[in-house]
C-alpha positions as CSV (number, residue, x, y, z in Angstrom):
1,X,90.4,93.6,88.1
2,X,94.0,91.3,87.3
3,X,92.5,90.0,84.7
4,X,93.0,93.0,82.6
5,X,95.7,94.0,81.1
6,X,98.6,96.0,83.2
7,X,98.0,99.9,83.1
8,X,101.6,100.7,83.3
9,X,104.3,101.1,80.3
10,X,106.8,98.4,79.3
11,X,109.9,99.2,81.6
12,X,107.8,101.8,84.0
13,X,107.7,101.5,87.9
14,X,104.8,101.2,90.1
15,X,103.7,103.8,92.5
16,X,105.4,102.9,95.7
17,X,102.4,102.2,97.8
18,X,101.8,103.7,101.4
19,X,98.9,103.7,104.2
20,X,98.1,107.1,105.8
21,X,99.2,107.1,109.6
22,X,101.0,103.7,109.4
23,X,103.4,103.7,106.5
24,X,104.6,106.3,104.1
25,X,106.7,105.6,100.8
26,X,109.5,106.4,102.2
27,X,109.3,104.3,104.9
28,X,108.1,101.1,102.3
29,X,111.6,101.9,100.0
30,X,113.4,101.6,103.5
31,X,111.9,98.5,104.1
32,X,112.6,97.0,100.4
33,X,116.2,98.5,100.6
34,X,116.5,96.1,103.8
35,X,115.7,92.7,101.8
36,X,117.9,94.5,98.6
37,X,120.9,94.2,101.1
38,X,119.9,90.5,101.7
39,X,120.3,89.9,98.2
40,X,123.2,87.8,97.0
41,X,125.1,88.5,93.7
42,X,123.5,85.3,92.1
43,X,120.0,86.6,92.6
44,X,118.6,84.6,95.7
45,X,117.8,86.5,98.6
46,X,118.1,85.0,101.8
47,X,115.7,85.1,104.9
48,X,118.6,86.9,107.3
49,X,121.8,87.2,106.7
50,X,123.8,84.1,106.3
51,X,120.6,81.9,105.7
52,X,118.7,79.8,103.6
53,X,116.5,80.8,101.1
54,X,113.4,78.7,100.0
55,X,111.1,79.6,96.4
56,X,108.3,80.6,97.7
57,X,109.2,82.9,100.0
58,X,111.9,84.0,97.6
59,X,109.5,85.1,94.9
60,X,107.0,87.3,97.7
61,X,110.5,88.8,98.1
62,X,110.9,89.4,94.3
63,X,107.0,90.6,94.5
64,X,107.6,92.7,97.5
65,X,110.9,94.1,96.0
66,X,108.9,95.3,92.6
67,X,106.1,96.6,94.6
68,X,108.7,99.0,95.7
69,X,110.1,100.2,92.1
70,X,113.3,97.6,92.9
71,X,112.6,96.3,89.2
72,X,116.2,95.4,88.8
73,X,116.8,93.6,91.8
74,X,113.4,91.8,91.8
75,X,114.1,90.4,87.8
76,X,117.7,89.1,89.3
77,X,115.8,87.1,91.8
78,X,113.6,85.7,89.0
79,X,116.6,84.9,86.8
80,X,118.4,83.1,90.0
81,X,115.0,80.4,90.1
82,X,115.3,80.3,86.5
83,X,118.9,79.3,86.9
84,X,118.6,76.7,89.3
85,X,115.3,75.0,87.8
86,X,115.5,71.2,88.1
87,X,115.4,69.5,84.6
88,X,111.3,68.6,85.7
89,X,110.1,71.9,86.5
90,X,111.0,72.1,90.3
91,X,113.3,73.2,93.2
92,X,114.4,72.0,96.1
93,X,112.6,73.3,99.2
94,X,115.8,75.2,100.8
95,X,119.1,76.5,99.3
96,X,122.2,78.1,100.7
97,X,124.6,80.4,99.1
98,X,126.9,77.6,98.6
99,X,124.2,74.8,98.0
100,X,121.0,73.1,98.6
101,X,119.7,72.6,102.5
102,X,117.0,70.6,102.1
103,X,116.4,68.4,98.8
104,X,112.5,67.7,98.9
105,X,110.4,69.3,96.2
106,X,107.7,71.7,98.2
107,X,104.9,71.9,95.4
108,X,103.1,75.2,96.7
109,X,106.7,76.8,96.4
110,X,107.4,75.5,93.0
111,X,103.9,76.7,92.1
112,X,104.6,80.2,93.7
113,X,106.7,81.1,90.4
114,X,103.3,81.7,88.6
115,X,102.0,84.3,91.0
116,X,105.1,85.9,91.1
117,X,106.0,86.3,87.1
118,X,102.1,87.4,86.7
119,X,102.7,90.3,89.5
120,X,105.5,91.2,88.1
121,X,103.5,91.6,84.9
122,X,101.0,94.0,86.1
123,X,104.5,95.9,88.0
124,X,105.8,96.6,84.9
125,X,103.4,95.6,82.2
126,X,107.0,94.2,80.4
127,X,105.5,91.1,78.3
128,X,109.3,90.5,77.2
129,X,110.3,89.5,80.4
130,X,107.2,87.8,81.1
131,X,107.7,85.9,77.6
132,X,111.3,85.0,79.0
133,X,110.4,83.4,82.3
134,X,107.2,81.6,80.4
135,X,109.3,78.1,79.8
136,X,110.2,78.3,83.6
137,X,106.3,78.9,84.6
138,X,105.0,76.6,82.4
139,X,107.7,73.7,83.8
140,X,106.4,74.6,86.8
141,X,103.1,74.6,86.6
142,X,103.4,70.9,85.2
143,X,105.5,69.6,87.9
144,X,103.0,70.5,90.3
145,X,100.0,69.1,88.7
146,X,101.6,65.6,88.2
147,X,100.8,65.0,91.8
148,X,97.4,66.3,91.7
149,X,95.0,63.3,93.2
150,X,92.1,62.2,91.4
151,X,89.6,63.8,94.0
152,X,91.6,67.4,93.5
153,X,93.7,68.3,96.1
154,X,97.8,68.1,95.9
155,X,100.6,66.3,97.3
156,X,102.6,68.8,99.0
157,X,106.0,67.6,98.4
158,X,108.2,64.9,96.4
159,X,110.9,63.6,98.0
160,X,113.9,63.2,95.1
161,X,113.9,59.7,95.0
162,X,110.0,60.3,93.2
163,X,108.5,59.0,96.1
164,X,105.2,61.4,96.9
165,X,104.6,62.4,100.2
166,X,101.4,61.0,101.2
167,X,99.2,63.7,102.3
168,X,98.3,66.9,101.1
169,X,98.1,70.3,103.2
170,X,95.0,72.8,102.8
171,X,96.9,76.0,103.0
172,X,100.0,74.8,100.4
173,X,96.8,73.8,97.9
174,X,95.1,77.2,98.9
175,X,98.2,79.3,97.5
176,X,98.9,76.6,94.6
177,X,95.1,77.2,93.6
178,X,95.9,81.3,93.5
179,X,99.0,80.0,91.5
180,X,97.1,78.1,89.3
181,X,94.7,80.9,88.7
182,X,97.6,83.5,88.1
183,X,99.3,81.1,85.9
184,X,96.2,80.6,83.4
185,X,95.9,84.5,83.3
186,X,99.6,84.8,82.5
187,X,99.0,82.4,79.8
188,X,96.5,84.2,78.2
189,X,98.3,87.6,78.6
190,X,101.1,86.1,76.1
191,X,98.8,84.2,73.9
192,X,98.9,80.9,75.1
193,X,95.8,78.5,76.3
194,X,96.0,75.9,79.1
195,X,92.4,75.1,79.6
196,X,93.9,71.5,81.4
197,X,95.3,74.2,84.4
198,X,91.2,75.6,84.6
199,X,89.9,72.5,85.0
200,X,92.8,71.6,88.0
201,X,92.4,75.0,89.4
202,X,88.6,74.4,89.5
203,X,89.1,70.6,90.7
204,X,91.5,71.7,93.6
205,X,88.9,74.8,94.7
206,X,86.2,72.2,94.7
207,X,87.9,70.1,97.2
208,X,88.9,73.2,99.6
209,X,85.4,73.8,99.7
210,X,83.7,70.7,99.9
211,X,86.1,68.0,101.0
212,X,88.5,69.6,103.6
213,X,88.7,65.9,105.1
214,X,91.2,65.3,102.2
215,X,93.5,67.6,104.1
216,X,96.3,66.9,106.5
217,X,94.7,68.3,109.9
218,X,96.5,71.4,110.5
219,X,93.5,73.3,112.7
220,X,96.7,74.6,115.2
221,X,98.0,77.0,112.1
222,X,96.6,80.1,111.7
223,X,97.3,79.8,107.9
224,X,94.9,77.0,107.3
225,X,91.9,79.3,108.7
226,X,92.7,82.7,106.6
227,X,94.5,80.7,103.4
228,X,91.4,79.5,101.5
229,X,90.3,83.3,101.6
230,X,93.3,85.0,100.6
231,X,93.8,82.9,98.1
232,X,90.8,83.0,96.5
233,X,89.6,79.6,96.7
234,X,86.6,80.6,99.1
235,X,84.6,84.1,98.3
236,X,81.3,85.6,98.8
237,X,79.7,84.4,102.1
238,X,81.5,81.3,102.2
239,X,84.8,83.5,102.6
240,X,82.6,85.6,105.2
241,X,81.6,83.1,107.4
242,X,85.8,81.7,107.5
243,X,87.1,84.3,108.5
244,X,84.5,85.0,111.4
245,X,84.8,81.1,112.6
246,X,88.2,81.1,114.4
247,X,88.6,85.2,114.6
248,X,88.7,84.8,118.6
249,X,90.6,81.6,118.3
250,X,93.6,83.7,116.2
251,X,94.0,86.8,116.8
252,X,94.6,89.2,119.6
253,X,93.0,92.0,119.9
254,X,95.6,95.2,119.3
255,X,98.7,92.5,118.9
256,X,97.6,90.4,115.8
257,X,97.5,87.1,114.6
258,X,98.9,84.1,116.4
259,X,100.9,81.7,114.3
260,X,99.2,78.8,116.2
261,X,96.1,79.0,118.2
262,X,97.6,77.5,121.3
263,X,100.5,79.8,122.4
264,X,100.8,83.8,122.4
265,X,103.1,84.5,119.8
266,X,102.5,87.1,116.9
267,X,104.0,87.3,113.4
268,X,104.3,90.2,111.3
269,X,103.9,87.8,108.1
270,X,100.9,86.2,109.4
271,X,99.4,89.5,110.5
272,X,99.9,90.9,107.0
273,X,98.1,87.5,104.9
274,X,95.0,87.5,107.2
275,X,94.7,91.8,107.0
276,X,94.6,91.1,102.9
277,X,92.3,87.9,102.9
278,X,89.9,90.8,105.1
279,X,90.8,93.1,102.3
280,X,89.5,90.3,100.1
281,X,86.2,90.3,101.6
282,X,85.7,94.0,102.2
283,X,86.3,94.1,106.1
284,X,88.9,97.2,105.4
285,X,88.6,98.5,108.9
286,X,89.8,94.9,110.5
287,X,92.2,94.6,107.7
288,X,93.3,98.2,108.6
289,X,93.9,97.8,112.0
290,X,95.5,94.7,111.9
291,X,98.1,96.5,109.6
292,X,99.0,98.6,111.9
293,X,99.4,96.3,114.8
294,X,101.9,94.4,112.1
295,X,104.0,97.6,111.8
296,X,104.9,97.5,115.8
297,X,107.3,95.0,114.8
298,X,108.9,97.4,112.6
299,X,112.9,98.8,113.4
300,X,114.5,101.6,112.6
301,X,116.3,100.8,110.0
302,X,112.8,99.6,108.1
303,X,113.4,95.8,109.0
304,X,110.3,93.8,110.1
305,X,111.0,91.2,113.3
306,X,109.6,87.6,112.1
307,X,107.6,87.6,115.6
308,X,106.7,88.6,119.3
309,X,105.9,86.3,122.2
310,X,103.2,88.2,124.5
311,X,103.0,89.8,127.2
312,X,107.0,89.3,127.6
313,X,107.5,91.3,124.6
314,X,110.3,88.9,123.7
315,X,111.1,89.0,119.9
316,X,111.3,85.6,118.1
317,X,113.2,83.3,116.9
318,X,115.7,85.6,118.5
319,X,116.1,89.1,117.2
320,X,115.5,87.8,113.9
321,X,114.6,90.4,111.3
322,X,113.4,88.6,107.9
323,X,113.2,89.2,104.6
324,X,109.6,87.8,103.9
325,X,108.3,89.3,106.6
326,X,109.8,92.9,105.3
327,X,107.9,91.1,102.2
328,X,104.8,90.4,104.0
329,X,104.3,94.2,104.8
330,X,104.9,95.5,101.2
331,X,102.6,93.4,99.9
332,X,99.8,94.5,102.6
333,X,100.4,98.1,102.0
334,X,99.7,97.4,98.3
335,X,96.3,95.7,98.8
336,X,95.0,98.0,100.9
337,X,96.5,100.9,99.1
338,X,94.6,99.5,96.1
339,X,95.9,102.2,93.7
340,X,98.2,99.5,91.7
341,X,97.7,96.8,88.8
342,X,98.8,94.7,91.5
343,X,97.1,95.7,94.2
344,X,94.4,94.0,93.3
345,X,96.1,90.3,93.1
346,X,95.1,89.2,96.6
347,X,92.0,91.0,96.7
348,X,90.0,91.2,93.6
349,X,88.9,87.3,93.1
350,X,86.1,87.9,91.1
């Protein structure tokens, strides 16, 4: 259960996670050691080399990186968001090593910080450095719920003129409601109450249940059918029943999971989420299988392709190897290893 307190020491490592006949430990170090090397000296850690970097995808890095006993390297990429935090709580969506790429203020990424600090307090069950990168949750956390609507759901970006963008998206309020959640039990880990986040966490879940009209349509993303389970905003039957509506429509059988439901191309990443929101509901053999069909895209150095375009077997965008997706994987070896405080992050929404 996450919401009890971290079974390892202060400064101790998790076990490095692996899944008999797909992945061994070794193989998950090799695989974190690839987005180590993508790591700059400032902290940020870019999708490829030579790229941009955004925060959420970022902090699964940071996640994915701790998961693997890269403690060090996953607390510099902390300190780099908490370096660069805007004076109101956010960051901008993109960043190079040399500046900012694209200026509007993403709120599921600026959210992401929460699950990513509370991981990495069940890593390493160190409540200093929890207690350090509090201010910059908390800043957060408060950004993001300034552009909650009145019916629950939120924006999903600012641009940095203030203006609001004028729809929301059901998968970036699926992970901000997970973000939410993980923030609250940060909060009361170090002492602190924010019933105010409870009651926009349970708002938020209300309207991803309920009111789905309030949503940008975005039916052509495989994220918006497996997002509302993973994150925890749909469970029991209701979770069931998702995830068996648009199986056929998403994935492919011994391949994986289409980023969209109209063209034939696979993604590691996307593969990975939907085999942990299956995890989440117990279907361990699905989520199993569609591991292993994720780990095809694997190289030899450890290094995970973003994607594959069937039944060319053309790797996409190019021969693009990325660090999230590397990510993606560690973090899907965890759940389903289930053996870590964090393994149960994704899984356990009880």
């Amino acid at each position: 259960m996450v919401e009890q307190a971290p079974t390892t020491s202060e400064g101790s490592k998790p076990v490095v996670p692996f899944v008999d006949g797909v992945i061994s430990q070794d193989e998950i170090v090799a695989t974190a050691e690839t987005i180590a090397e993508l790591q700059l000296a400032s902290g940020m850690i870019q999708w490829f080399p030579g790229g941009h970097a955004d925060p959420w995808n970022h902090v699964e890095t940071a996640m994915a990186l701790a998961t693997a006993g890269f403690i060090d390297e996953a607390e510099a990429g902390y300190q780099w968001l908490a370096d660069i935090q805007l004076g109101d709580g956010s960051w901008h969506n993109y960043y190079l090593a040399d500046g900012i790429e694209d200026s509007k203020l993403d709120t599921n990424c600026i959210a992401y910080i929460a699950t990513g600090v509370f991981h990495h307090l069940l890593a390493t069950g160190d409540q200093g450095f929890a207690e350090t990168m509090w201010p910059v949750v908390e800043q957060a956390i408060e950004f993001v719920l300034e552009l909650q609507r009145k019916s629950g759901e939120i924006v999903w970006a600012k641009k940095t003129d203030g203006m609001p963008w004028s729809y929301a998206l059901l998968t970036g309020s699926s992970s901000i409601s997970h973000s939410l959640r993980c923030a609250d039990l940060l909060a009361t880990s170090l002492g602190y109450e924010r019933p105010s986040w409870v009651d926009s966490r349970d708002r938020l879940v209300d309207a991803i249940v309920n009111r789905p009209d309030v949503f940008e349509p975005k039916d052509r993303w495989a994220m918006d059918w497996y997002y509302p389970v993973l994150s925890g905003a749909m469970i029991g039957s209701d979770a069931e029943k998702r995830m068996q509506s648009q199986w056929d429509t998403f994935v492919m059988d011994g391949k994986g999971v289409r980023c969209v439901s109209d063209r034939p191309w696979v993604t590691a990443a996307e593969t990975c989420e939907c085999a942990i929101a299956l995890a989440a509901i117990d279907e361990t053999e699905k989520a199993h299988d569609l591991f292993r069909w994720a780990n095809a895209l694997r190289d030899e150095r450890g290094a995970y392709f973003t994607g594959i375009v069937f039944p060319e077997l053309v790797n996409y965008p190019g021969e693009e190897r990325s660090s999230y997706t590397a990510a993606a994987i560690i973090l899907a070896a965890d759940a389903l290893f289930g053996q870590n405080p964090t393994s149960s992050l994704f899984t356990d929404h009880s």
